[in-house]
N, C-alpha and C positions, 0 to 999 in steps of 0.2 A: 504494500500500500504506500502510492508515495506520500511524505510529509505536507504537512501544512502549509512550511515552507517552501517547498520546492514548486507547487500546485498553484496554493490560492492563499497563503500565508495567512497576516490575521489584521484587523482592526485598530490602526494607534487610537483612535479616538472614540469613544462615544458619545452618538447624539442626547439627548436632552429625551425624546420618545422612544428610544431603546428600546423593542419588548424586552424584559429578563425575564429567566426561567429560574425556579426555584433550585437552590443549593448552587448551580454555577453563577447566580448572580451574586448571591451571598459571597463569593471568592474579592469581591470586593466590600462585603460588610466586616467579613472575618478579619480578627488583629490576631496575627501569630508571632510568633519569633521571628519567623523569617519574613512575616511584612513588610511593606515599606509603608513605613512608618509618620514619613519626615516631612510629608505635603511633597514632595519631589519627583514626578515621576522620573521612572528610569526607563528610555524604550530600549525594550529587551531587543530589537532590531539592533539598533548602533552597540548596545554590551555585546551581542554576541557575533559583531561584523558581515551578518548577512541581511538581505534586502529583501523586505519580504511586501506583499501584496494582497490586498483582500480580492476575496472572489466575487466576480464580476457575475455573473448567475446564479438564480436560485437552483437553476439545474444543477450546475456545479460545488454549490454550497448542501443542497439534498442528497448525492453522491457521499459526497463526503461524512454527511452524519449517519449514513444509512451504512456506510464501512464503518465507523465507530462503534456504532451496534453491535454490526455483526461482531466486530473483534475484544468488545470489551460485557458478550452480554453474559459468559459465566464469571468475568471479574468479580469477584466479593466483597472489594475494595473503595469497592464504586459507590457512590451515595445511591439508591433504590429512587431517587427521586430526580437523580441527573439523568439517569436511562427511562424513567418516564417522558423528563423533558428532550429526550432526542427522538421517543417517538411519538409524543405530539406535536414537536416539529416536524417530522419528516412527513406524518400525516396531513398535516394542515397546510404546508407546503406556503407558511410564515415566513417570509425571505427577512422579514425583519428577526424574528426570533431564530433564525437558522444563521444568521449571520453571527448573529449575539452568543449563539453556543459555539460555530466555530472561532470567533474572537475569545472566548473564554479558555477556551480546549488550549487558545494559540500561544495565550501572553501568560499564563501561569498552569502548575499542576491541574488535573479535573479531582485530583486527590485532598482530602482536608487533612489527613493528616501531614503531608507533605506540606501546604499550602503554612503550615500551621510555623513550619520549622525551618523552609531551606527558603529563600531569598529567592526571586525570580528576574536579578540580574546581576554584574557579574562586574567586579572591582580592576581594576591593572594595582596591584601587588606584586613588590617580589618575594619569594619565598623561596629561591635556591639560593640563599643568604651562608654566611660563612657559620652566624650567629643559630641559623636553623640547625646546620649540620653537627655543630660542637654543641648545645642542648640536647637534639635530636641521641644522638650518642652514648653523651653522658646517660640520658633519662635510660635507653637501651643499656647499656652496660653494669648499670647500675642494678635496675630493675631486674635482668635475666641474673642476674649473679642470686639476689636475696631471693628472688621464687623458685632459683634450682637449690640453692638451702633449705629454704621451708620446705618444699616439696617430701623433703625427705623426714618433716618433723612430722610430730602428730600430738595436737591438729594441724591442720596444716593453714596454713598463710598465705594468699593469694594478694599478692598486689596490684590491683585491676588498673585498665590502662584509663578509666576515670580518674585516679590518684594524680597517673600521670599528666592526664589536661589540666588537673587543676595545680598542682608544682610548676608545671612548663609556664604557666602567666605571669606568676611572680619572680621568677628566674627570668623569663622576658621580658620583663619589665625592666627589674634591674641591669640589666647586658643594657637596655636602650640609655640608661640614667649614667650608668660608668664607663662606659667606652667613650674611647675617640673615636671620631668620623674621619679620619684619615684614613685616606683610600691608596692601596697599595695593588701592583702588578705582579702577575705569575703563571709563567709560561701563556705571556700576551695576554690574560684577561686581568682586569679590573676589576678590584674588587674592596668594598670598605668594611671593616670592624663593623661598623654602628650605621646599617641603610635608611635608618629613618627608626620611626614608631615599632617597635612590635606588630606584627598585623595578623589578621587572623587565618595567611594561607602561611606563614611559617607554624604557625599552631596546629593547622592542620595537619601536617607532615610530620611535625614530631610527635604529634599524637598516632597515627599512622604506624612512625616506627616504633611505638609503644603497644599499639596492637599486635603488630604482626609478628614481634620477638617474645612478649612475656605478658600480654593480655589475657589470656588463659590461665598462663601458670607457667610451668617448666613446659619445656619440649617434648612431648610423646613417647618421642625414643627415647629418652630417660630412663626412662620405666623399665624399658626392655632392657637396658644395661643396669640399673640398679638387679634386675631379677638374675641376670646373669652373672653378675659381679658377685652379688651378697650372698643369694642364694643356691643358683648351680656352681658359684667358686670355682666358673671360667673366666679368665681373662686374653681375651683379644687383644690387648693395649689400645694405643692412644689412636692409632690409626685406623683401626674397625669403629672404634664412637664417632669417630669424629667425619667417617664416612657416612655411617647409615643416618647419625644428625641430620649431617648436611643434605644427605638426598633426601630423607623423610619431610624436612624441613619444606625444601625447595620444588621439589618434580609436579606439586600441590602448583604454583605459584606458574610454571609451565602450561596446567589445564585452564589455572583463575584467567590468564591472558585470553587464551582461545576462547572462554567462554564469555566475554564483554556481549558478541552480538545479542547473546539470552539473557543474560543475569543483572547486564550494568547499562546499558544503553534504552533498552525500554523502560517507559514510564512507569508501567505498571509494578515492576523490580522496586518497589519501595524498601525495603531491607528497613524496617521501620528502629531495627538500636541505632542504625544512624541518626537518628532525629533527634536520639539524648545527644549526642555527641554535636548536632548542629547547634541543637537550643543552648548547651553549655556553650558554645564557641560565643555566640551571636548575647548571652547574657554577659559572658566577660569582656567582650571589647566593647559593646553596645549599651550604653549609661543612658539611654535616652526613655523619655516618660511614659506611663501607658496613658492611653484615654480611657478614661472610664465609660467614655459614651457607648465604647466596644469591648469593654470587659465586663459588663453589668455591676460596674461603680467602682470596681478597682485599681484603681491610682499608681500602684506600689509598683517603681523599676523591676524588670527583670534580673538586675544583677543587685538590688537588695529581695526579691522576695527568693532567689535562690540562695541567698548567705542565712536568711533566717532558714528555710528547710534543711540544708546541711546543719547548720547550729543545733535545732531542735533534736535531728537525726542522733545529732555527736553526741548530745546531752543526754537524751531517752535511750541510747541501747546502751548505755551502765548498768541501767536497772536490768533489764531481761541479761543481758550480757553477765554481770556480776554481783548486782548491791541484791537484785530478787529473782534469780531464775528462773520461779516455777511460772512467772509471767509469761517464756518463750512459749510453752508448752501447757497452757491451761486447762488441762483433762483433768478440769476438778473433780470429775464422777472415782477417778483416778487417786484419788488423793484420801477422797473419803472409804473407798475400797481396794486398798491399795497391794491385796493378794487374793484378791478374787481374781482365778482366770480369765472368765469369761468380762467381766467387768475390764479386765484390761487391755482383751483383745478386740472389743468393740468400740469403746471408748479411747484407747491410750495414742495418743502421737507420736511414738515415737517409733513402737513396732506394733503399734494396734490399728484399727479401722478410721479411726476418730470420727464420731458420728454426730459427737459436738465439735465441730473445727473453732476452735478459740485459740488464736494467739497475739499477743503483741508484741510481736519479735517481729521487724523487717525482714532479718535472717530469713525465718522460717518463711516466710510468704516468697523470698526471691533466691534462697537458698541453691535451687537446682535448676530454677527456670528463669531466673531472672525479673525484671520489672514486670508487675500486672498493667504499668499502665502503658508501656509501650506495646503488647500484642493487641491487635483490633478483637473488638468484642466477637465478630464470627469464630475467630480462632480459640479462642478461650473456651467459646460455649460447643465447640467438639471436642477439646479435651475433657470437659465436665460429662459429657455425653458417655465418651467414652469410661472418664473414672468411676462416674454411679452405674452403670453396664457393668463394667467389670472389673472394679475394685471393692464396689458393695454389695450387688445384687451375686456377679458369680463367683467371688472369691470368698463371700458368707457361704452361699451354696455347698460349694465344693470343701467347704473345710469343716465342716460340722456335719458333712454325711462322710466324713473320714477317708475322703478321696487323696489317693495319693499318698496316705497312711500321715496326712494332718494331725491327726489329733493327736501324737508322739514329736511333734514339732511347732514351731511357733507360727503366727498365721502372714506375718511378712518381718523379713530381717533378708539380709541381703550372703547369709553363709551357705556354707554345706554340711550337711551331716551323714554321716553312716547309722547302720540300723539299731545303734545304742540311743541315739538322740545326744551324741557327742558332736564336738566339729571332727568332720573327716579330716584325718591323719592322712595325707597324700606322702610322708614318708616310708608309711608301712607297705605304700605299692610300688615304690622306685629299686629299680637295678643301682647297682653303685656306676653304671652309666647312662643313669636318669631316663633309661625306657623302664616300658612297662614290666612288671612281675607279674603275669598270667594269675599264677598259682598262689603268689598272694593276696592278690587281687579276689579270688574266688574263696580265697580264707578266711578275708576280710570285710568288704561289706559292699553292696552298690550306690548309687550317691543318691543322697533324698536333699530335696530343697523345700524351703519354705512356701506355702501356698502361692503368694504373690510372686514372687521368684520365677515358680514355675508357671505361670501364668502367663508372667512378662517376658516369655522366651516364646511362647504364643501367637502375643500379640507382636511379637518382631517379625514374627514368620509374616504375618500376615499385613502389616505395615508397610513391608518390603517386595511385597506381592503389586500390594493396593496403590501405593504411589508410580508403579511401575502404568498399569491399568490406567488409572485415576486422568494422569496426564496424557496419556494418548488418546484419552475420551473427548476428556476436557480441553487440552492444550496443542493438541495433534498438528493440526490446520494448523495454528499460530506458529507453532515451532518449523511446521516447511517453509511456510512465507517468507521467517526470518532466516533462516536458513538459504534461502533462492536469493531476498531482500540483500540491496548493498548497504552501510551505513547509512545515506541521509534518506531515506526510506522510513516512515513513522517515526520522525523525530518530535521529541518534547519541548518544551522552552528551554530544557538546562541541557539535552544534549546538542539543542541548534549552538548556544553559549560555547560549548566545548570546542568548537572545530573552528574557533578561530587561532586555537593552540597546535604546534606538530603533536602528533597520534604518537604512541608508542608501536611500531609494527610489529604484527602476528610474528613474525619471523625471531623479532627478540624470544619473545615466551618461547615460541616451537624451539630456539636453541637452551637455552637452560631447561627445558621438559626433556630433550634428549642427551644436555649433557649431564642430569641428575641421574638418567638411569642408566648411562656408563656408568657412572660414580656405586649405585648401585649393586647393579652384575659385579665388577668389581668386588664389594664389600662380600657381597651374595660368595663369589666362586674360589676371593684369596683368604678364605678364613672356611671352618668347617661348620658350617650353617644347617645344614638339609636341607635349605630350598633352594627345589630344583628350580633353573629357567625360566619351564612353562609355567610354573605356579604363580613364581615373580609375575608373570606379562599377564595371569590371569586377575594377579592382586590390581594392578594397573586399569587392566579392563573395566574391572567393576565399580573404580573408583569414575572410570571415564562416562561408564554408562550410568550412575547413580547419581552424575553429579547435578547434571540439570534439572531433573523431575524433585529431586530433594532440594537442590538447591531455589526453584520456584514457590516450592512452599515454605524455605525461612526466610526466602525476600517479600512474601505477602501477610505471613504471618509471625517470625521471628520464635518461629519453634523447626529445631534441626532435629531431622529423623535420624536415628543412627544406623553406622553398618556394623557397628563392632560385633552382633550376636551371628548375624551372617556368616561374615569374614570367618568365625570361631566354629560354627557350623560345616561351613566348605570345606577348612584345610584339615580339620577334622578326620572328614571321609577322604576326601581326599590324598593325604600325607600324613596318617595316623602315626603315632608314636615319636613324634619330631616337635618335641616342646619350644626348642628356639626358631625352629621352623616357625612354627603355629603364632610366636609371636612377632617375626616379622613378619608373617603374609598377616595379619591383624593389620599391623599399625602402615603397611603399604597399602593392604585396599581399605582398611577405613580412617586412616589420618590421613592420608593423601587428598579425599576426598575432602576431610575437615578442614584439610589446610585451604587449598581449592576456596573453599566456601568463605574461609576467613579470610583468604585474599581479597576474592570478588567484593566481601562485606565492603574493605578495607576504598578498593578502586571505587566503589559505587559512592561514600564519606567524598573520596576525592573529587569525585563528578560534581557531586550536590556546591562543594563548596568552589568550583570551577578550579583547582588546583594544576596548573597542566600534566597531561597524563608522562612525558618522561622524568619529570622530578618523580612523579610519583614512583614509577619504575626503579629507579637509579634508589629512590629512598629507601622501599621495598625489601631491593634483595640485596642491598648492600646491609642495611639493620640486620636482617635473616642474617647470612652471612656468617657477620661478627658477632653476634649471638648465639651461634654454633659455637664458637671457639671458648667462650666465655663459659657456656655451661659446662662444658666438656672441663673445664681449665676446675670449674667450681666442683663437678663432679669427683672429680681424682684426689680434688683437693679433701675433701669432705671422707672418703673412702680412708684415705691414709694418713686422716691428723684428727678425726673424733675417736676417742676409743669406742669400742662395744659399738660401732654404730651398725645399725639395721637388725640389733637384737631388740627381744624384747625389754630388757633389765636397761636399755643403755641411761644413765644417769639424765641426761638432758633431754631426753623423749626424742632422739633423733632414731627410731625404728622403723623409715621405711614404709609408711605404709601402704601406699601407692604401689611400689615395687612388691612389697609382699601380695597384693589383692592380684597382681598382675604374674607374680610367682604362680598361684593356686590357681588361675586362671590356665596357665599354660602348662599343669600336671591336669587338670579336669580335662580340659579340650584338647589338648595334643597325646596327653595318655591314655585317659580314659576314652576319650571320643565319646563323638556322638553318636556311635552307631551300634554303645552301650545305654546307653540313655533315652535316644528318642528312637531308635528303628522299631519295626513290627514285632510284639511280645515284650517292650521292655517298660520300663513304668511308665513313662511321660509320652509314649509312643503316638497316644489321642494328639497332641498338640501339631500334629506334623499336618491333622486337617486346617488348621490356620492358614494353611498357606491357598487351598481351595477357598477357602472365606473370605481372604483379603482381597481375592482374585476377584471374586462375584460380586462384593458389596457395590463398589464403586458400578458398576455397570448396572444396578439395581439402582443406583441412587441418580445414574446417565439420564438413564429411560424416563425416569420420574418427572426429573426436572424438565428433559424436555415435554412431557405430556403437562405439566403443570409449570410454565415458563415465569409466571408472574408471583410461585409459595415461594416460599422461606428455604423449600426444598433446594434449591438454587445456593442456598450457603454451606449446607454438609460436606463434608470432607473424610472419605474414607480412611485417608491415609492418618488424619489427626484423631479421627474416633479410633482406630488401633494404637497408633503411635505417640498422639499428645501426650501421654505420661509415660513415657517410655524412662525415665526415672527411678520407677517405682519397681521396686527397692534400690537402691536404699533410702529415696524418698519416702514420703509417706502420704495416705490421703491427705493428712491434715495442709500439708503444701501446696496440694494443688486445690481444696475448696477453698484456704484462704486466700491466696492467688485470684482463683475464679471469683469471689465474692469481692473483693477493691476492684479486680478487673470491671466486672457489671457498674461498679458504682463510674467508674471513670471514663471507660469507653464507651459506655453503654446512655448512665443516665444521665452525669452531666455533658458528655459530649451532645447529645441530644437536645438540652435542657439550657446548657451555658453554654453554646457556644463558642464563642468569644472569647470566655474564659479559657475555656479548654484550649482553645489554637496559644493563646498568650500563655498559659502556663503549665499545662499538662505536663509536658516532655523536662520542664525546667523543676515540677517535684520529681520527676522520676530522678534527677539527675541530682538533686539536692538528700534525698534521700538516701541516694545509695553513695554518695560522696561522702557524708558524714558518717553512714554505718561502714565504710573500709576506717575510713580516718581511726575512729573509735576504736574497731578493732585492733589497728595497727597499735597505737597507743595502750589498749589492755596487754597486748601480746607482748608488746616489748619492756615494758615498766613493770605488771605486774608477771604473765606469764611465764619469761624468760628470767624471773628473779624469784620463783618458786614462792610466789604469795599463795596464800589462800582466800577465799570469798568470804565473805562475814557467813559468821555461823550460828543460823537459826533457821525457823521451821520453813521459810519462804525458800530457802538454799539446797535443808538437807528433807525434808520430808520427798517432795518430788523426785530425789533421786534415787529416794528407796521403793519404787514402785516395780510392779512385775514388767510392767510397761518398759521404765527404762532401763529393768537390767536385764529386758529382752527373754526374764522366765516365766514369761506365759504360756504355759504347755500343760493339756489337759492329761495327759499320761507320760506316766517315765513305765520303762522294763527293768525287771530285777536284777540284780546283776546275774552273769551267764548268761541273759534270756535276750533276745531281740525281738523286731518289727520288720514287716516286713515278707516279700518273699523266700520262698525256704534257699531256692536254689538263684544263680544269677550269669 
């Protein structure tokens, strides 16, 4: 479909008699962050250096909304009242109101939440600054060093790359305040200390390189080398870590290039965590007032009403945090029955149902999924679909008709047991060359998991089925067009803005995508691994073919489906009895795709904020990079200068535990396999139908929507009713109803209700919120945690933590000793 641009462009001006249509006229009532604000227009023509034209017929203006339609009518995104208003223009065949929607469509987002956060024209900044790269750096060196430490502690410590937006301002600032402006040359360019102001596209970049190095946490491959180092006590040395890093890291950032056409240039690709990360940009450089007349009376700056949300953040999670715990987790029913089984495996949050979700913990509400108020209410309301489906209705079911031999285990915790109701001992089945022991194995016991456990291996089957369906239903069509489509083809306002910058070419990505998996093979063939080759190109495959249909649904709803239960399932059957196998072919087919995904996140921030796409590049993988070198350097360091580390006893809680969860991970799935656990006759064998269900729904949900074009039907999502709490375990319900329940209030009824409000301040509590609860934590972690304090001691602290709930022994039967559960034979 050619762009607006290219065709019949859009509208600078409107007349006085205008028709408007409801909610795209509103695009000029609405005050967000990224409005403009200031009485000034900006013609998005001159910001983004092309010259564009209104359509001269209603013929040509009717064409044009009647291809809107077509391509945006399963959008979910879309206000239900803008796609009314395109076909009662295209019906009425209103050249004044037809013109008025394509002028809306032309000169900003058709999206509110977008509208709300990203600016619809576009600055001359520079931001490939000397001052960007040395912040930029520092924030990256810094950061990867402390989270490949934590990583290893427990709890563990996450320093999120929000920390870092907000450190990068006052460090830029002062660079702007103390440096000279003396401009100096090297190797022919020019260049000064000090280019001016701080501005908001150097911020963007180093925030950038703070995502893509240590915004997660440590590096993936870590894990795999922590399991290998501490627990199978092989050492590769420095030259195998520091290969597989660097390719796990990178061969991601190979596919995130090639996939701009689908995931970062279309409009619809909202990737809506960018929009915390817009509103914080645009609260901290942008001082400028609100009107109340479009907030519903609200006055208060953006950059004070997000210093008081972080403030109040910092200040209130003490309490659930330290001074009164049992607030995180308020399963008062829990408190008052605090060794009743049943009372705690329906009620408790922490390894119960929670069927009163009560918390006042941020933690707990964004703990595993993030902020409730940056997912759009459709997304939320499938994951709640799917949690009361089957985390209340058939995991009560299934665990109290003794299915699965539940009633000798707990009803969700995230372990394994053998048929004492112990944790499985995976040493009692290792050879002293870390394969399997048939014969001990058969001596020993089969693996039993908790109800939601094994539920949630289920609902991966079917998750992974269903998004595969789901988009070639829903998305089919769209993905050949763009796929045939050149770039300025369906362009937005912010991707017309972009292409007055040079492109980063396909060619760059395609060579770092091919020279990571030299790098690779390499790693793969000069060290004794066990994966083979084809397994390697089959981990690559998957990650290649996963990545769009997954990746569409965390740019419209900012919930990522996972591959890790996959990837553990394949290599399984496939390459039984190869643990370090099993956990390279993991972390190549499903962090390859993670990365992928966090790249794209990362380029689609840089679009919104017009950043040009080769800084971006260049910023990218040079952070990656040296991030690699860093952990590695941290890694070795940490191995051979903690005593006892990665034990349980080690004095300072550095045990590991990531590494150990990813140890047990790759004696279950590479020794045990799956084709002890789920093939025909074995316990969990039912769950293998998931994958027929995942397959069906969506195509049952196709037919509907199109027989009933105008229900609600139209918003379901097979892949998010399996997959939205794919968390769970070690999440818990109570995460995701308190999650869903802020969600409803914020996307739902004041987005609905306040407007206004919401486009001005939504994205800036998200972002106030979760700024002050890392800070806080940071600050509990390092003062008191790291200095072996204790919490005040009384009943708020200690009563709650003696519940069956939190010490996980809710279990309706034990076996005697000698005696087990379970099948006789295995």
């Amino acid at each position: 479909m050619a762009s607006f641009a290219k065709r019949f462009g859009f509208a600078r001006t409107k007349t006085a008699n205008t028709t408007e249509v409801p909610a795209l006229a509103a695009q000029s009532r609405d005050s967000g962050s990224g409005s403009n604000e200031d009485g000034i227009e900006k013609d998005p023509a001159i910001s983004s250096g092309v010259e564009l034209k209104t359509p001269e017929t209603e013929l040509e203006a009717n064409a044009q909304l009647k291809a809107l339609k077509k391509k945006h009518r399963w959008d979910p995104n879309l206000p239900a009242e803008t796609l009314a208003g395109l076909d009662d223009a295209t019906r009425s065949h209103d050249i004044k109101q037809e013109l008025n929607l394509v002028d809306a469509f032309s000169e900003n987002s058709p999206y509110p939440q977008v509208r709300a956060a990203v600016r619809n024209y576009d600055e001359d900044l520079p931001c490939n600054t000397i001052r960007m790269w040395v912040i930029g750096m520092l924030l990256t060196t810094v950061g990867s060093a402390l989270n490949m430490l934590f990583s290893m502690r427990a709890p563990q410590l996450i320093i999120s790359s929000l920390v870092a937006q907000l450190v990068a301002y006052p460090i830029g600032y002062a660079w702007q305040v103390v440096m000279p402006s003396r401009k100096f040359r090297l190797f022919g360019k020019s260049f000064s200390l000090n280019p001016g102001p701080f501005n908001i596209k150097e911020h963007t970049v180093i925030v950038v390189m703070a995502n893509c190095t240590f915004g997660g946490g440590a590096a993936y491959a870590t894990d795999v080398l922590i399991a290998q180092r501490a627990f199978y006590k092989q050492n590769f040395g420095w030259g195998f870590e520091l290969l597989v890093t660097i390719s796990t890291q990178c061969i991601g950032y190979g596919i995130a290039g090639l996939l701009r056409k689908y995931l970062v240039w279309p409009a619809a690709m909202i990737w809506p965590w960018d929009l915390v990360n817009t509103s914080l940009f645009y609260a901290l450089h942008d001082k400028s007032k609100t009107d109340p007349t479009k907030t519903h009376g609200w006055s208060i700056s953006r950059y004070r009403f997000f210093f008081y949300c972080f403030l109040g953040s910092f200040v209130w999670y003490w309490f659930p945090g330290w001074i009164a715990t049992f607030l995180s987790v308020f399963a008062f029913p829990t408190f008052i029955r605090p060794n009743s089984v049943i009372v705690n495996q329906l009620f408790g949050g922490w390894t119960g149902m929670s069927l009163i979700p009560i918390t006042f913990d941020w933690t707990q509400v964004t703990g595993y999924i993030q902020s409730p108020l940056v997912s759009p209410w459709h997304a939320i309301a499938n994951s709640l679909i799917g949690m009361i489906i089957f985390y209340w209705i058939t995991t009560i079911g299934l665990h109290y008709t003794n299915h699965w031999y539940g009633a000798y285990l707990p009803i969700s915790d995230s372990n394994s047991y053998d048929n004492t109701g112990m944790h499985y001992n995976v040493h009692k089945i290792l050879t002293p060359e870390f394969t399997l022991d048939i014969a001990a194995y058969k001596a020993y016991s089969p693996l039993f998991l908790s109800t939601t456990f094994g539920l949630c291996y289920g609902l991966s089957f079917a998750a992974i089925a269903a998004v595969i369906v789901h988009t070639a239903l829903f998305h089919g069509p769209e993905l050949y067009e763009r796929w045939k489509a050149a770039r300025t083809d369906d362009e937005d306002i912010h991707t017309r803005m972009m292409r007055k910058y040079k492109d980063a070419p396909n060619w760059w990505y395609l060579c770092i995508m091919i020279s990571m998996i030299a790098i690779s093979l390499a790693a793969i063939y000069a060290y004794d691994t066990h994966l083979s080759w084809w397994a390697f190109f089959v981990a690559i495959l998957i990650s290649l073919v996963w990545a769009v249909p997954i990746g569409m649904i965390q740019a419209t709803t900012n919930i990522q489906l996972g591959l890790n239960v996959f990837t553990e399932f394949l290599v399984g059957y496939a390459q039984p009895g190869r643990p370090l196998a099993m956990m390279l072919f993991k972390t190549y087919g499903y962090i390859t795709m993670t990365q992928a995904l966090a790249f794209v996140q990362d380029l689609k921030l840089g679009h919104y904020m017009k950043v040009p796409p080769r800084v971006m590049f260049s910023g990218q993988i040079i952070a990656t990079l040296w991030s690699c070198f860093v952990q590695v350097a941290v890694f070795e360091w940490a191995l051979g200068s903690i005593p006892d580390v990665c034990t349980q006893t080690q004095s300072n809680h550095y045990s590991c535990p990531n590494g150990r969860v990813f140890f047990n991970a790759s004696v279950i799935w590479g020794l045990i396999g799956p084709q002890r656990i789920f093939s025909p006759g074995n316990i969990y064998s039912g769950l293998l139908w998931f994958w027929l269900v995942g397959a069906l729904l969506p195509v049952v949900i196709y037919v509907a929507a199109r027989m009933f074009p105008k229900s609600n039907i139209r918003y379901l999502s097979a892949p998010l009713i399996f997959g939205g709490t794919g968390y769970i375990p070690p999440a818990t319900p109570l995460n995701y109803l308190s999650w869903g329940i802020i969600g409803f209030v914020f996307n739902k009824y004041i987005m609905n209700k306040y407007r206004g409000w919401w486009m001005r301040f939504n994205y800036l509590t998200s972002a106030g919120l979760d700024v002050g609860l890392a800070i806080s934590t940071i600050v509990i972690f390092l003062c008191l945690d790291l200095t072996n304090q204790s919490p005040p001691n009384w009943w708020g602290n200690t009563a709650p933590a003696n519940t069956m709930d939190f010490l996980d022994t809710a279990i309706q039967k034990t076996v005697a000793p000698g005696e087990f559960f379970g099948p006789r034979t295995w």
